[in-house]
N, C-alpha and C positions, 0 to 999 in steps of 0.2 A: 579745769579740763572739761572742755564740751563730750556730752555721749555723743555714740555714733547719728542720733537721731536731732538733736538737735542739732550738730553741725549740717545735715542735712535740711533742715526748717533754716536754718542761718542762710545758709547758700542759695537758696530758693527765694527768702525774703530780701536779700541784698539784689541779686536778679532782676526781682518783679520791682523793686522800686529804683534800681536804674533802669530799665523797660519804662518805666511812667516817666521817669526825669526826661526820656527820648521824646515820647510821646508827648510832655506837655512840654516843651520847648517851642513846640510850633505856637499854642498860645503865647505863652510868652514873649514872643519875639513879634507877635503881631501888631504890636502899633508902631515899633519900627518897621515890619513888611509892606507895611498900608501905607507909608510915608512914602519907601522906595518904589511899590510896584503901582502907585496910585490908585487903590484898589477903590470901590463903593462899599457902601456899608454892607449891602448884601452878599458881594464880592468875598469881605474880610467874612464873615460869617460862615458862608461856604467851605472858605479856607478852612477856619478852625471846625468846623465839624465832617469835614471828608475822613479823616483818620480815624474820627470816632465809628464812622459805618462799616472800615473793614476791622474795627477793632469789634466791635460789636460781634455780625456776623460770624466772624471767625472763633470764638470764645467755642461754638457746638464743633465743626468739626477739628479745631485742636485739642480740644479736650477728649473727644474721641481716638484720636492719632495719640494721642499719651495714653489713653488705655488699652491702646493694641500693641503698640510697639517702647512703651514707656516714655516717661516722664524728662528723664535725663538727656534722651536725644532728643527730641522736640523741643525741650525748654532749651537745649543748647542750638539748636535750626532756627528757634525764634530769635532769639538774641541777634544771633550771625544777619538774622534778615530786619533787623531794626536798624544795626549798624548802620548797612550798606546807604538806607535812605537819607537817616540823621546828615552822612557825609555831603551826600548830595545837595542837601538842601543851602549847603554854604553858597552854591553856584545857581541858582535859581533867579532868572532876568524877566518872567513874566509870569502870569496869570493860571494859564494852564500846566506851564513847570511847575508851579509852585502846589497846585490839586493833584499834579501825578505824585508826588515826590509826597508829599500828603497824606494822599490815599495808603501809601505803601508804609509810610512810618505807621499808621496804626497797627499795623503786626504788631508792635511791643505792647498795646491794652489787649490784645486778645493772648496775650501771654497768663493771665489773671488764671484762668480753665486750666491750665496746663500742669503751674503750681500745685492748684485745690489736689489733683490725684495725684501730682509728687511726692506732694508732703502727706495728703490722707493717710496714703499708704503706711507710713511710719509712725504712724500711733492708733494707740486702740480706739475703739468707739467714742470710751467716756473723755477722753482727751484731745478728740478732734476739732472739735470747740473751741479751745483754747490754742491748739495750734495752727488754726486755720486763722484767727482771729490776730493773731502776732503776724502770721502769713499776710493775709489782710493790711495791717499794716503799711506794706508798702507801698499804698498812695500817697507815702508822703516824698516819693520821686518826683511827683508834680510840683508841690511843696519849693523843694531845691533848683527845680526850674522856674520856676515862678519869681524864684528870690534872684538866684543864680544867672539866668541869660543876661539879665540887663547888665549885671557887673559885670560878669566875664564883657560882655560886646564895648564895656567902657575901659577896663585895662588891656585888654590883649584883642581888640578889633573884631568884626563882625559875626566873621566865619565862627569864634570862636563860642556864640549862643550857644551852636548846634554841637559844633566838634568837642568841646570837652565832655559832654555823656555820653557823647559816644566814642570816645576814646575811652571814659572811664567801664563802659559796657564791653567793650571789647578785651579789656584786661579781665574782668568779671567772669569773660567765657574762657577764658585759658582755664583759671582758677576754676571753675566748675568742672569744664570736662577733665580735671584733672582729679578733681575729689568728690564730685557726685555719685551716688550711687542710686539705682533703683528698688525698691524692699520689693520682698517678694509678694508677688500677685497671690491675690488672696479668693478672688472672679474672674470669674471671663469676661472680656470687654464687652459692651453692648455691644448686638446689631444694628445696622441703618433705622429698621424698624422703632427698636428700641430707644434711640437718640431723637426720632420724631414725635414718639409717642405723645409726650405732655403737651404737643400743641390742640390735644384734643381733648383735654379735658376742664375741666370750669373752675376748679379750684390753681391747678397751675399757670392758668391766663390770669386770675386775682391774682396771686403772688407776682405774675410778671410784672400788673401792673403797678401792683407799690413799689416793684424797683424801680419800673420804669421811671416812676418819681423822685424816689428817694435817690438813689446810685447815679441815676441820669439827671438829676437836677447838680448831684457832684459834680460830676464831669463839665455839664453844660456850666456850672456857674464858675467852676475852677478855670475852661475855657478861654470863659466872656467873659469875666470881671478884667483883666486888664483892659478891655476895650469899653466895657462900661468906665472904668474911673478916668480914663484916657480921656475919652469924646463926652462924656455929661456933665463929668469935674475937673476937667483940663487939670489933671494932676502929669507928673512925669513919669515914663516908663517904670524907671526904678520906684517910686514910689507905689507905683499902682503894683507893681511885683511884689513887694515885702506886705502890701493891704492881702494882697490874693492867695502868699503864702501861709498869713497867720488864719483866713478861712479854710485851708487847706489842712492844715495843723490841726485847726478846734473839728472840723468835720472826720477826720482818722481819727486822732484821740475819743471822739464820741462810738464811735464804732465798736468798738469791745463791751466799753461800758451798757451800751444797749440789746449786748445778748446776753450780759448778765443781768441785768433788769430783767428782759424777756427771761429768762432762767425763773427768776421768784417772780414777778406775778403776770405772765403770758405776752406772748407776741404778740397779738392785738391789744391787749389794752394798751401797751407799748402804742401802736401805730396810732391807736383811736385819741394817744394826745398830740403825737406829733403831728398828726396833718391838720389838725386846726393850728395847731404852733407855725406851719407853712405858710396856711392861708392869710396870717398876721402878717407873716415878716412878708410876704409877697405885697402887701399892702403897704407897709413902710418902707420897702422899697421902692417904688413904685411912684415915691415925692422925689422930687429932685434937691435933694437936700442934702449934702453930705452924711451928716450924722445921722439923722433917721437911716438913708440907706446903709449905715456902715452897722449901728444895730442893729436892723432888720438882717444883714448880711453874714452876721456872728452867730445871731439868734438860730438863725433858718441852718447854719454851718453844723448847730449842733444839733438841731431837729434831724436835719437828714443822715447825719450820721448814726442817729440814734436809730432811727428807720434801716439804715441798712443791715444792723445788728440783730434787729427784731425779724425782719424778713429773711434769713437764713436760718434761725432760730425755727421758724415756723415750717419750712421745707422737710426737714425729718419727720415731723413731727405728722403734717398730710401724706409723706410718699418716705415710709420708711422704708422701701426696699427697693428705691432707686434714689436715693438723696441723691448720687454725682451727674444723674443725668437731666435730672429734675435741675439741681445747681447750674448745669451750661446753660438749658434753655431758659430759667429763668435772670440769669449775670445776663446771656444775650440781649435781653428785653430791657435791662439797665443800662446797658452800652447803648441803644438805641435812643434812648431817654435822653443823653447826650449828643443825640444826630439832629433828631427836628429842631428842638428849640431854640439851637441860635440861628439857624437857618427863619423860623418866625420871625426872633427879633431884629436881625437885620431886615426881613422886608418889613415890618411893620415901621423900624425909626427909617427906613429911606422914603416910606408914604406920608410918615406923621411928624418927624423929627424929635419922637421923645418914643423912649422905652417903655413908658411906663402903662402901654394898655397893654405888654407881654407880661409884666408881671400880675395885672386882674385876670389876664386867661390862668395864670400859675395857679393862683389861688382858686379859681373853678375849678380845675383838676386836680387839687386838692380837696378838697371837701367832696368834688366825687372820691375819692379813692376812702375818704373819709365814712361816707356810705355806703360802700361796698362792704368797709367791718363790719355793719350792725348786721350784716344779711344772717338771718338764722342758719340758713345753710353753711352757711362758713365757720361759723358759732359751734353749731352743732356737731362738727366733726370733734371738737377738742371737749366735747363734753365725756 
């Protein structure tokens, strides 16, 4: 029998990962989209990262709107508004339908904010770690879509990529608003003021930027690999799906394990190996070679998982008496991470025909983010 709290972490984490199954459907389903609506490679790239900008963006002010008005209604208003688009999108005949319809499906990744103070709420300090980290989790909604669209769209037809998570998301919000609950407010919600504040200060723009690597390289590469193994290794949808779901797998599963790491021996040294770990697999991806890229692809899967473990770790620890606000603007900065890059690499393979000068820029902003740890002043705070 579930405590009342963890059936609350349950219902929250089944949520946020059909919220990402919504959301990464659109990848998934993009090398058949590109087939149908004849897209260009910058086109398709577009596509996959428009939902990542209102998912991004939105992560501060719904995380906000759950700390004024609670958790329970917003997570069940996001849900309701991921549906609507998921359905849509079965009916989509061109280019600019296909960017609206897009755009709006990213409401389910900025569901990720909303979560974090649903469930904070119902555990104490020392235990929030641990259920945020289960919380967390739930990226392996992409995961299910990754695997999941190609075979649904092979037994039960096209529409059906989209329509079955968001039918199984819509059965999700009955069940929620039916047995959600909100614990009780323990602070007063930020102000506006409040919720901007970390854009100004030097330590919380470091932190954004190792998400913006670490989080945003998830996204961007959970994305774009079906359209990397599609167009560079002429592999078939389904196959590129079950490639995309096992990085999707090994990058969640690394995610806990690396805030317990950061736990015994700190969240930079944590980072200070993973981003040369980056700057490798960006390298070996980077040949056009199946096997190299699919190690460099595993490799890097659990680098950055291991990163996103360590940079959450690290946010109490600089801003202990705003972690949850400090948390939006920093997850924002990792959703973002997910906007530009495949927008690069589609223009770069429509000028060059090969990917692989987006993966040597990966690797320079790696090894910058790389030395950013040694800066003494960042050092210096955890002494």
């Amino acid at each position: 029998m579930l405590s009342r709290r963890s059936a609350q972490l349950l219902l929250a984490t089944v949520g946020f990962a059909l919220c990402f199954a919504v959301f990464g459907s659109i990848s998934a389903m993009m090398p058949i989209l590109k087939k149908q609506l004849h897209l260009t490679p910058l086109q398709a790239s577009l596509a996959v990262a428009t939902p990542v900008l209102l998912g991004s963006l939105g992560r501060i002010p719904l995380g906000w709107l759950a700390d004024r008005y609670g958790g329970r209604k917003i997570f069940s208003l996001v849900m309701l508004a991921s549906v609507l688009p998921a359905v849509a999108m079965a009916y989509v005949t061109s280019f600019p339908q296909l960017l609206a319809c897009g755009f709006f499906t990213g409401i389910a990744l900025a569901v990720f904010s909303v979560g974090v103070g649903f469930v904070s709420r119902w555990y104490p300090p020392e235990k929030q770690g641990t259920a945020l980290g289960i919380y967390g989790a739930g990226n392996v909604g992409q995961s299910l879509a990754a695997y999941g669209s190609p075979l649904l769209v092979g037994a039960l037809g096209y529409a059906w990529g989209f329509w079955m998570f968001a039918l199984l998301l819509a059965i999700w919000l009955v069940v929620f608003v039916v047995c959600a609950r909100d614990a009780e407010r323990r602070a007063p919600a930020p102000t506006l003021a409040q919720m901007l504040a970390p854009a100004r200060n030097p330590q919380a723009l470091r932190l954004s930027l190792y998400y913006f690597l670490t989080f945003g390289g998830f996204v961007a590469m959970a994305g774009y690999l079906p359209i990397f193994l599609t167009e560079w290794f002429d592999l078939s949808a389904g196959d590129a799906g079950m490639r995309t779901a096992g990085f999707i797998l090994v990058a969640t599963s690394a995610r806990p394990f690396g805030g317990w790491l950061a736990d015994k021996i700190g969240g930079l040294e944590v980072l200070r190996a993973v981003f040369p770990m980056v700057t490798t697999c960006a390298l070996l991806m980077s040949l056009p070679h199946l096997l190299p890229f699919t190690l460099g692809a595993l490799m890097m899967a659990a680098g950055i998982g291991l990163g996103n473990g360590a940079v959450f770790k690290l946010v109490p620890e600089y801003f202990p008496q705003s972690v949850g606000t400090v948390t939006g603007f920093v997850g924002a900065a990792g959703g973002l991470g997910g906007f530009f890059p495949p927008l690069l690499v589609g223009a770069v393979y429509q000028q060059t025909g090969s990917f692989s000068p987006a993966f040597w820029l990966l690797g320079c902003v790696a090894m910058f983010c790389y030395w950013q740890t040694r800066s003494p002043r960042l050092s210096a705070r955890l002494a």
